[in-house]
Z-matrix of the N, CA and C atoms (Angstrom, degrees):
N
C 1 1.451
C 2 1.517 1 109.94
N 3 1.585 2 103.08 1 138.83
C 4 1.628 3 96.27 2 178.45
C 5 1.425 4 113.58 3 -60.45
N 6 0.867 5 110.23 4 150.19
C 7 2.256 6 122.39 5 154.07
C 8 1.453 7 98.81 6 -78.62
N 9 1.774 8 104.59 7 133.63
C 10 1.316 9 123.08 8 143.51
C 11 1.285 10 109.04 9 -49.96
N 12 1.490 11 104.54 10 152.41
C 13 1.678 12 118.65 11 176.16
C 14 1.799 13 109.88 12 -62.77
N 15 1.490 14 124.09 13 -19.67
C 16 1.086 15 113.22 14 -151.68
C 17 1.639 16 78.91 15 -84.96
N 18 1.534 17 114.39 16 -42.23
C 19 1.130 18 120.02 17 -154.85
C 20 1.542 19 110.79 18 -61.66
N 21 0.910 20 115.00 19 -20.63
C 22 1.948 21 133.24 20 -158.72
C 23 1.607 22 71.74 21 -97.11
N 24 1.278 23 148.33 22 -81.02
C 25 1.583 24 144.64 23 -138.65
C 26 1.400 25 99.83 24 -61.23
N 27 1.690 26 116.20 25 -43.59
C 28 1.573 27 121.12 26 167.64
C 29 1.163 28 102.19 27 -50.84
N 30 1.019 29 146.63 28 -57.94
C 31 1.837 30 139.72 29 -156.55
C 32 1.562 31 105.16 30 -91.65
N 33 1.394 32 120.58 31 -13.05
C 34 1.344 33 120.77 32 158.53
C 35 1.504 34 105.98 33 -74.74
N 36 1.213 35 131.54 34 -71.60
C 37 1.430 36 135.86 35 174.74
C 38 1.069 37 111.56 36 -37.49
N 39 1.126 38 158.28 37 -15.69
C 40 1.463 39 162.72 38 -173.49
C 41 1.588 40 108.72 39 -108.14
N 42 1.385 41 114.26 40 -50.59
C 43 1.654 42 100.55 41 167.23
C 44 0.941 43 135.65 42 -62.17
N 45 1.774 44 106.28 43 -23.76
C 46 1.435 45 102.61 44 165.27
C 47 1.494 46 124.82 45 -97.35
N 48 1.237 47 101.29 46 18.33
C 49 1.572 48 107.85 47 -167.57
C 50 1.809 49 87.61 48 -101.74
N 51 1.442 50 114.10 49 -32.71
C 52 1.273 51 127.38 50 -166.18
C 53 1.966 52 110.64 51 -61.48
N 54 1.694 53 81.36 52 -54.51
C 55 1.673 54 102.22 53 -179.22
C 56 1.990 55 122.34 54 -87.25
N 57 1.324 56 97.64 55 -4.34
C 58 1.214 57 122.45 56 -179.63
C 59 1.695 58 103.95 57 34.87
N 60 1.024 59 120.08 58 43.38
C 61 2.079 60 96.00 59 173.88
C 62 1.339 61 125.12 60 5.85
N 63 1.251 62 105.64 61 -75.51
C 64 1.719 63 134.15 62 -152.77
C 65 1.588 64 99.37 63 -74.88
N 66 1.136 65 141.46 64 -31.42
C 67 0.820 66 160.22 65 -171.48
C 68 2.281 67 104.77 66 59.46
N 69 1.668 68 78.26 67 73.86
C 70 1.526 69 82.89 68 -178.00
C 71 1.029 70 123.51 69 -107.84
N 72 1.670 71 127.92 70 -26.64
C 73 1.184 72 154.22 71 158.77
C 74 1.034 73 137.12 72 -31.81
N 75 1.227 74 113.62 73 14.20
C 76 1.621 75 122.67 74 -175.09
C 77 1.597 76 118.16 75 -55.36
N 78 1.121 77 116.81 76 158.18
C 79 1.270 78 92.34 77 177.60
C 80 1.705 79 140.81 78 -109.69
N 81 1.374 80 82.70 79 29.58
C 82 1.823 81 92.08 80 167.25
C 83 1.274 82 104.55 81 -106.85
N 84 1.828 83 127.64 82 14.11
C 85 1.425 84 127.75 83 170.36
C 86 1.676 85 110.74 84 -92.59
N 87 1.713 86 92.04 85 118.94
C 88 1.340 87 89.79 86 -172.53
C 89 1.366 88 128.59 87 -66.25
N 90 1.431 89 117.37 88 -12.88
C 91 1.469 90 130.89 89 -178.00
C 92 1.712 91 115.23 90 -106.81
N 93 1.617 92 101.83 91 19.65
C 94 1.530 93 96.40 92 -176.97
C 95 1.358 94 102.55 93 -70.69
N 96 1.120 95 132.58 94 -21.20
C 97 1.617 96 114.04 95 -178.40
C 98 1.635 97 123.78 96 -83.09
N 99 1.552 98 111.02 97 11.63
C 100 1.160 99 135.10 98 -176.18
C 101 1.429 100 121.19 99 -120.69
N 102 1.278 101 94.72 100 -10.74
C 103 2.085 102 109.74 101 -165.26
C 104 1.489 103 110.93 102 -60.08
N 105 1.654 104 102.49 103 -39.88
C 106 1.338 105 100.49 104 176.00
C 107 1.928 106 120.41 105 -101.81
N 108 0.813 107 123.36 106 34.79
C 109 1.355 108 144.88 107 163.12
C 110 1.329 109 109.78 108 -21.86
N 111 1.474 110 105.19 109 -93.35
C 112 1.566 111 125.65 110 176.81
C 113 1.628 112 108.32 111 -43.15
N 114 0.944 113 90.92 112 -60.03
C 115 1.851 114 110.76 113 -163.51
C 116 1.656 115 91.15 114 -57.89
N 117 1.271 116 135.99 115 -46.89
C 118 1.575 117 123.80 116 163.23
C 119 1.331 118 123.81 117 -50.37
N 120 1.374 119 107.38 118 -41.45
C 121 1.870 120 115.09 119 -170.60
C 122 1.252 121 94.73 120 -85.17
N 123 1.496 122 143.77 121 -13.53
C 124 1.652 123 140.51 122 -179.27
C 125 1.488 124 92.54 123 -76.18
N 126 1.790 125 117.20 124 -63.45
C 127 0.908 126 129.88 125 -178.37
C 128 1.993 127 113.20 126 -34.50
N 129 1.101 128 102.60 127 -85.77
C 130 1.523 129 109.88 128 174.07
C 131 1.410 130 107.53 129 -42.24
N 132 1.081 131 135.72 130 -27.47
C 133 1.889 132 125.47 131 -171.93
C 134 1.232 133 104.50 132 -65.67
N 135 1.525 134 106.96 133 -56.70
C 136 1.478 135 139.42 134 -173.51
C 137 1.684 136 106.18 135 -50.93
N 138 1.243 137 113.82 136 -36.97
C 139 1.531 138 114.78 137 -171.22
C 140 1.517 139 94.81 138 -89.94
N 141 1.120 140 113.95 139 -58.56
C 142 1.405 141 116.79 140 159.49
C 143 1.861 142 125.84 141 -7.85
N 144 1.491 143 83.91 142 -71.43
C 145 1.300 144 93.64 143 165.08
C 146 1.593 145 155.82 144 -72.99
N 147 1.068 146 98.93 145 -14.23
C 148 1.219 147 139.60 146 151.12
C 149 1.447 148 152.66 147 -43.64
N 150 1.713 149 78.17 148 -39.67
C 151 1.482 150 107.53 149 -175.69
C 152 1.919 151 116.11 150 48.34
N 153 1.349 152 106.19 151 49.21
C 154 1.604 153 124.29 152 -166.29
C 155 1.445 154 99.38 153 -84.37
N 156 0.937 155 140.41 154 25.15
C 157 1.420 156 162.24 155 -161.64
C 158 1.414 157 91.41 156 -117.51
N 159 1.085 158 123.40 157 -54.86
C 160 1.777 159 111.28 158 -136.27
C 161 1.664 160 91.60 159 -128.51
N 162 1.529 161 126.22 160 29.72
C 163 0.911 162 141.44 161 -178.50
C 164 1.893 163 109.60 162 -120.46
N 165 1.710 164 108.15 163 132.81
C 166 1.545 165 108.32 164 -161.00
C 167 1.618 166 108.97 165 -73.41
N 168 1.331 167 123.65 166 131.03
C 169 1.696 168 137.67 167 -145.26
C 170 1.556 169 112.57 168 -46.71
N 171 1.785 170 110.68 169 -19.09
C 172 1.025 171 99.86 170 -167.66
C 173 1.933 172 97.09 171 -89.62
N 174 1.746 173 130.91 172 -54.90
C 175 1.293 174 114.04 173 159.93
C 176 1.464 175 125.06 174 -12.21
N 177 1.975 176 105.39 175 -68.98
C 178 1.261 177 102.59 176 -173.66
C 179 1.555 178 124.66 177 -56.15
N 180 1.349 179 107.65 178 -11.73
C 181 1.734 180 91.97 179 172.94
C 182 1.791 181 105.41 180 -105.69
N 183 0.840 182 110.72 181 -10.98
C 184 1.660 183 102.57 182 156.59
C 185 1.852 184 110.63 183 -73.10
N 186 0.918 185 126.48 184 -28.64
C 187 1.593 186 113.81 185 169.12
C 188 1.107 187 114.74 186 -88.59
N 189 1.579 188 122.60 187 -40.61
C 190 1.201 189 108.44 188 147.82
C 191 1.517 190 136.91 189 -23.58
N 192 1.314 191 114.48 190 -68.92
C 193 1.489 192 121.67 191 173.07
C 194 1.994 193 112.96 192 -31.84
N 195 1.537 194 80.05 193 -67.36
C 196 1.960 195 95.53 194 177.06
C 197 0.989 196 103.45 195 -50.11
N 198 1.507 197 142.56 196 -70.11
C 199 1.087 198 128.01 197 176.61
C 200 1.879 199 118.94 198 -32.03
N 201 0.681 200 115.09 199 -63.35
C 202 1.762 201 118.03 200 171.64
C 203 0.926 202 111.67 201 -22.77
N 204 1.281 203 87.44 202 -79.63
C 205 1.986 204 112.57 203 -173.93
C 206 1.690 205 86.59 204 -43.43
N 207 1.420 206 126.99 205 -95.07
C 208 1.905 207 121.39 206 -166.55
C 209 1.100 208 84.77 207 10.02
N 210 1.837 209 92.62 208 -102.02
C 211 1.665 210 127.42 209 -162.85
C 212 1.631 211 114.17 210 2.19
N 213 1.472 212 98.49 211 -70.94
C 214 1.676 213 95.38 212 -174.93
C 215 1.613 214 103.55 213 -83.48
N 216 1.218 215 111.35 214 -19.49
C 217 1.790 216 79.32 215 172.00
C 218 1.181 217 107.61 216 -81.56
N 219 1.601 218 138.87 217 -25.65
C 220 1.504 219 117.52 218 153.57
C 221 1.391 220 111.94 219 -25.49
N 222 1.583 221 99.30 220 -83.13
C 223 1.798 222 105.26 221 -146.52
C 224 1.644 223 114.69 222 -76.58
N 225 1.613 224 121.43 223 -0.80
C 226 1.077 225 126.33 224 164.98
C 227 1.373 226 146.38 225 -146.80
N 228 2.035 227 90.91 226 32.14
C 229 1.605 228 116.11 227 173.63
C 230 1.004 229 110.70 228 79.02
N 231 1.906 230 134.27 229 -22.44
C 232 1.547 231 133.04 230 -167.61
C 233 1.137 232 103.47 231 -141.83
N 234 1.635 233 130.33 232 159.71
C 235 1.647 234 122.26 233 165.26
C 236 1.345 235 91.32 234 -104.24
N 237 1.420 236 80.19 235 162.78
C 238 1.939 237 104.47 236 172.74
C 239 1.594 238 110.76 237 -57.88
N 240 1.210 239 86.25 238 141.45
C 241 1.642 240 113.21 239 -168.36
C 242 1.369 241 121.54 240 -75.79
N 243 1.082 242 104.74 241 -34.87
C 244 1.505 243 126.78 242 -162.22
C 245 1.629 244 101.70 243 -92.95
N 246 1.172 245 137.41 244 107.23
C 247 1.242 246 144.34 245 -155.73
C 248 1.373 247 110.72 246 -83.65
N 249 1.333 248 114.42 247 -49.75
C 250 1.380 249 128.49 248 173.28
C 251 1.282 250 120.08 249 -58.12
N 252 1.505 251 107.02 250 -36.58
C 253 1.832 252 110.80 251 -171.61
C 254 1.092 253 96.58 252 -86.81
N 255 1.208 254 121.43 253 -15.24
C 256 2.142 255 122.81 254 -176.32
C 257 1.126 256 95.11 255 -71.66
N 258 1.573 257 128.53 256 -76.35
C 259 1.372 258 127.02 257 166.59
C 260 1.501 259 129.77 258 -2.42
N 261 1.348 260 90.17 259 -67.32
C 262 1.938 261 113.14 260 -172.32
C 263 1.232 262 91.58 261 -63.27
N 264 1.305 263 131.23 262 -61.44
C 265 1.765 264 147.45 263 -162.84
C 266 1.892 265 91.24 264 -46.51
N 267 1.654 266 103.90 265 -64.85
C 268 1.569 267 108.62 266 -166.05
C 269 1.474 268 106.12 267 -62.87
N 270 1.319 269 122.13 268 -34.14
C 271 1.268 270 115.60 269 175.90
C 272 1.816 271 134.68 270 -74.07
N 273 1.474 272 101.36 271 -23.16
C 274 1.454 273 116.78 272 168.73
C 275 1.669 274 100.41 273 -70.95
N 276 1.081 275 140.49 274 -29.10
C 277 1.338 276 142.78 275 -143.82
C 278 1.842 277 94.22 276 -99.78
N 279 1.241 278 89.03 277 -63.46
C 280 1.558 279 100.95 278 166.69
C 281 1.090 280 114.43 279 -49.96
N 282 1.149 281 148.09 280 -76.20
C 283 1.424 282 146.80 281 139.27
C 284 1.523 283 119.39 282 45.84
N 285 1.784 284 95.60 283 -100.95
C 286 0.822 285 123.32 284 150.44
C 287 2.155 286 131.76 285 -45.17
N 288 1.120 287 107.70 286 -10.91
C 289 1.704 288 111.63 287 177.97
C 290 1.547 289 86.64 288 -79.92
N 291 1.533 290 105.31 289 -78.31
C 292 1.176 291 122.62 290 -168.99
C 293 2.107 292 121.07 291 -39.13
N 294 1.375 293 100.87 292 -27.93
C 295 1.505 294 108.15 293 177.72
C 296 1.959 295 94.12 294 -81.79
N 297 0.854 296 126.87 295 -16.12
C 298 1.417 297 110.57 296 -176.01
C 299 1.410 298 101.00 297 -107.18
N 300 1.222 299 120.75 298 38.32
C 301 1.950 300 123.00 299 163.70
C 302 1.314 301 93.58 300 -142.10
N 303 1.219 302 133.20 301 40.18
C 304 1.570 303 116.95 302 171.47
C 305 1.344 304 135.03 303 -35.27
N 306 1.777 305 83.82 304 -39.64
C 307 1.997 306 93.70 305 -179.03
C 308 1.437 307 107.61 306 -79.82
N 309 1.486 308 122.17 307 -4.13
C 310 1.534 309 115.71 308 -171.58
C 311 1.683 310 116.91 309 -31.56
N 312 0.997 311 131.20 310 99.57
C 313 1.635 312 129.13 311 165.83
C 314 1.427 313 126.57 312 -59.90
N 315 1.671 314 101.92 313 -42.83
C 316 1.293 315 116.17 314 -147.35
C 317 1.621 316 111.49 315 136.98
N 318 1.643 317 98.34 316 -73.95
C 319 1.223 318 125.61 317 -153.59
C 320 1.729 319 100.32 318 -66.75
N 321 1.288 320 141.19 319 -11.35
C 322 1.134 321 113.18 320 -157.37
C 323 2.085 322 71.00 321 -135.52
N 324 1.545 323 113.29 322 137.64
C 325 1.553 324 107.76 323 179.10
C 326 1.747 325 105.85 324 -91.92
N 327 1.543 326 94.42 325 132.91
C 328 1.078 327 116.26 326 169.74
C 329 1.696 328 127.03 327 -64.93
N 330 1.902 329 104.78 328 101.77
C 331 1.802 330 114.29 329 -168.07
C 332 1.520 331 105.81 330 90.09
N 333 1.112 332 121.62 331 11.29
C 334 1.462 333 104.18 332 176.57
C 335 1.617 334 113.59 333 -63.26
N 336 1.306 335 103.53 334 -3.33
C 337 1.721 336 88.56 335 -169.00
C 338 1.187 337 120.08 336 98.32
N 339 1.335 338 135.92 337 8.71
C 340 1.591 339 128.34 338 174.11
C 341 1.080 340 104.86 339 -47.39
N 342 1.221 341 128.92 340 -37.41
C 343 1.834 342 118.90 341 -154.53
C 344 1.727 343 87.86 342 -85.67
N 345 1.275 344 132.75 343 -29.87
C 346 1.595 345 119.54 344 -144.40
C 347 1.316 346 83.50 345 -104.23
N 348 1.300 347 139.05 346 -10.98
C 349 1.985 348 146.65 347 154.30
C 350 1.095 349 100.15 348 -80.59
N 351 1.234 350 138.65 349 20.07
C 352 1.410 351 117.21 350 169.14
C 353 1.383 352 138.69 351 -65.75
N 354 1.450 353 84.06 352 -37.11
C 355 1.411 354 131.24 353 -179.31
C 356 1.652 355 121.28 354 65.76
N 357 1.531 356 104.15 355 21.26
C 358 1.054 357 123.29 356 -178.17
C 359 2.016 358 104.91 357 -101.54
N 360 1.344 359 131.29 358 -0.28
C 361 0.658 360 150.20 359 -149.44
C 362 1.301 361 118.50 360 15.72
N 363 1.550 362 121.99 361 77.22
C 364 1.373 363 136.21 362 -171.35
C 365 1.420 364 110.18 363 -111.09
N 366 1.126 365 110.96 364 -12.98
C 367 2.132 366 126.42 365 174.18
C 368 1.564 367 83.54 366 -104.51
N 369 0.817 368 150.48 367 41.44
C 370 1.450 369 140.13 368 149.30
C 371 1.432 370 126.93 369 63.44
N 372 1.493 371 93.88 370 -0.96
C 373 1.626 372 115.70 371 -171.97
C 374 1.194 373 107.03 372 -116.21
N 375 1.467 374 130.26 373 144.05
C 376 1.990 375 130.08 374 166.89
C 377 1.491 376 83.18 375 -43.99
N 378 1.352 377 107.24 376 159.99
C 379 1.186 378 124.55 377 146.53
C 380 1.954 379 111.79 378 -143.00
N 381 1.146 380 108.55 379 -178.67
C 382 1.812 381 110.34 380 173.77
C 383 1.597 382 103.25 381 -104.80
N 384 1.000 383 106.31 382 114.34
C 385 1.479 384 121.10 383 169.93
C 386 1.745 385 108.21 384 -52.97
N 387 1.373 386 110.76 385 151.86
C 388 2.048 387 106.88 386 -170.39
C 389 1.532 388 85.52 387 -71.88
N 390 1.078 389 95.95 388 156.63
C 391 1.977 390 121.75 389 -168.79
C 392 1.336 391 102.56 390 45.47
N 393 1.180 392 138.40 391 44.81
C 394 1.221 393 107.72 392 136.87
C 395 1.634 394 118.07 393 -122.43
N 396 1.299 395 100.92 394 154.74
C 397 1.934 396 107.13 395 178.51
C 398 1.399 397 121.81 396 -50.19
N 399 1.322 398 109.32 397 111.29
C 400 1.796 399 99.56 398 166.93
C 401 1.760 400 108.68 399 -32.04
N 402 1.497 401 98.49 400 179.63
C 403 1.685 402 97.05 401 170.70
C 404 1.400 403 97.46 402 -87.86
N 405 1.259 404 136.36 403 174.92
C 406 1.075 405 138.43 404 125.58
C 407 1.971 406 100.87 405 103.49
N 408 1.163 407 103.11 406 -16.85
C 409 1.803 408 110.73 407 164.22
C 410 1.271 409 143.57 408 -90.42
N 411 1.745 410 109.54 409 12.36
C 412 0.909 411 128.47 410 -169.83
C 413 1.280 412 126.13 411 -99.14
């Protein structure tokens, strides 16, 4: 069965909260279980976007990797240093994307947003319900 997105960002946030990169997590930091937040939801957009799903295992863990690397040089000016643990890091992450599309065919794209078009607002986001007009195209 697929994973909800929130659910996949939880199991992103946790591997890296698990493996800590940055080594921020200490544990008299009151927000270590939050530190990597962003850096999960960058992570997941990015794969998301990508469509790293439907890409053959050896690519997907080379974009995988890049993707990583971005992320923290976004959110903390440098990428991770450690080459091997980037690897391991991009590949647990991947991992886990790829186990929550089991049914992936092809045929149906992986993150497009059906749920946040629902327009039932069940992705937590407006979306446009099928037949109806964007705003602004009319």
């Amino acid at each position: 069965m697929r994973k909800s997105r929130p659910q996949l960002l939880e199991e992103f946030t946790r591997l890296l909260f698990e493996r800590d990169p940055m080594g921020i997590c200490y544990p008299d930091n009151p927000d270590r279980e939050t530190e990597y937040d962003v850096e999960a939801l960058s992570i997941l957009a990015r794969f998301t976007e990508s469509h790293i799903v439907e890409m053959d295992r050896e690519n997907a863990e080379v974009l995988a990797y890049n993707i990583v690397q971005s992320a923290f040089t976004f959110w903390f000016t440098h990428p991770l240093h450690d080459e091997a643990k980037t690897h391991e890091l991009a590949n647990a992450l991947l991992d886990a994307y790829v186990a929550a599309y089991p049914e992936q065919d092809g045929e149906d794209e992986v993150g497009s947003g059906h749920e946040e078009r629902s327009g039932d607002g069940s992705g937590g986001l407006p979306g446009i319900a099928p037949g109806e007009t964007p705003p602004g195209s009319g």
